[in-house]
N, C-alpha and C positions, 0 to 999 in steps of 0.2 A: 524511441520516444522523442528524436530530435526534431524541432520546431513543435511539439505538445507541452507547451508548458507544466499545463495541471500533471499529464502521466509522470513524469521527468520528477517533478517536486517528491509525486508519492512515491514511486517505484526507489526513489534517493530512500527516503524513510525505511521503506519496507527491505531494501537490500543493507540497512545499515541494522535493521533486528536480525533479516536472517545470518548476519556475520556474527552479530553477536550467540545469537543459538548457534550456531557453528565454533564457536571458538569457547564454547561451553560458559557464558559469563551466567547463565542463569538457568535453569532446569526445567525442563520441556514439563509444563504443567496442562491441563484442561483452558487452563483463562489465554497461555501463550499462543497453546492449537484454533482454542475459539477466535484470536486475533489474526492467526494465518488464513484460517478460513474467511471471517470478514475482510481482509486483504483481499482474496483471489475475488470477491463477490462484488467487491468495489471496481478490481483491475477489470472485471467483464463488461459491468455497465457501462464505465469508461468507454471502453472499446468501442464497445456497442453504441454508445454515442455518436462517438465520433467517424463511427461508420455513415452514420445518416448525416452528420454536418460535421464538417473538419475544425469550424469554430467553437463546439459545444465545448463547455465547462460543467464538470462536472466534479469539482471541489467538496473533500471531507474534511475541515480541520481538526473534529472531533477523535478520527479515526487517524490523520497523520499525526495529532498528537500523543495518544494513543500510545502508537509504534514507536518514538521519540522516547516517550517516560518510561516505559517497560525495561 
């Protein structure tokens, strides 16, 4: 994600939940799965963005916040 700002921001977020489900601080529920899955959903379009234009932005603050409060 080096020189992708936006991916780099979210994928920090999203690896700083999966640490914590990995280091068991909170118990893998329906609402945690439902959030990994809008993760992966976010991480494609991204992608997929920035496949057509290397400049696109494609920012969730809704969804890194999200991942942050959890």
């Amino acid at each position: 994600a080096v020189g992708f700002q936006d991916v780099g921001e979210f994928t920090h977020f999203l690896e700083s939940f999966l640490l914590k489900l990995k280091n068991h601080e909170f118990e893998v529920t329906s609402e945690s799965i439902d959030l990994l899955l809008k993760s992966n959903d976010h991480l494609k379009i991204m992608i997929s963005n920035l496949k057509r234009d290397f400049n696109a932005k494609t920012p969730d603050e809704a969804l890194a916040l999200e991942l942050q409060s959890y």
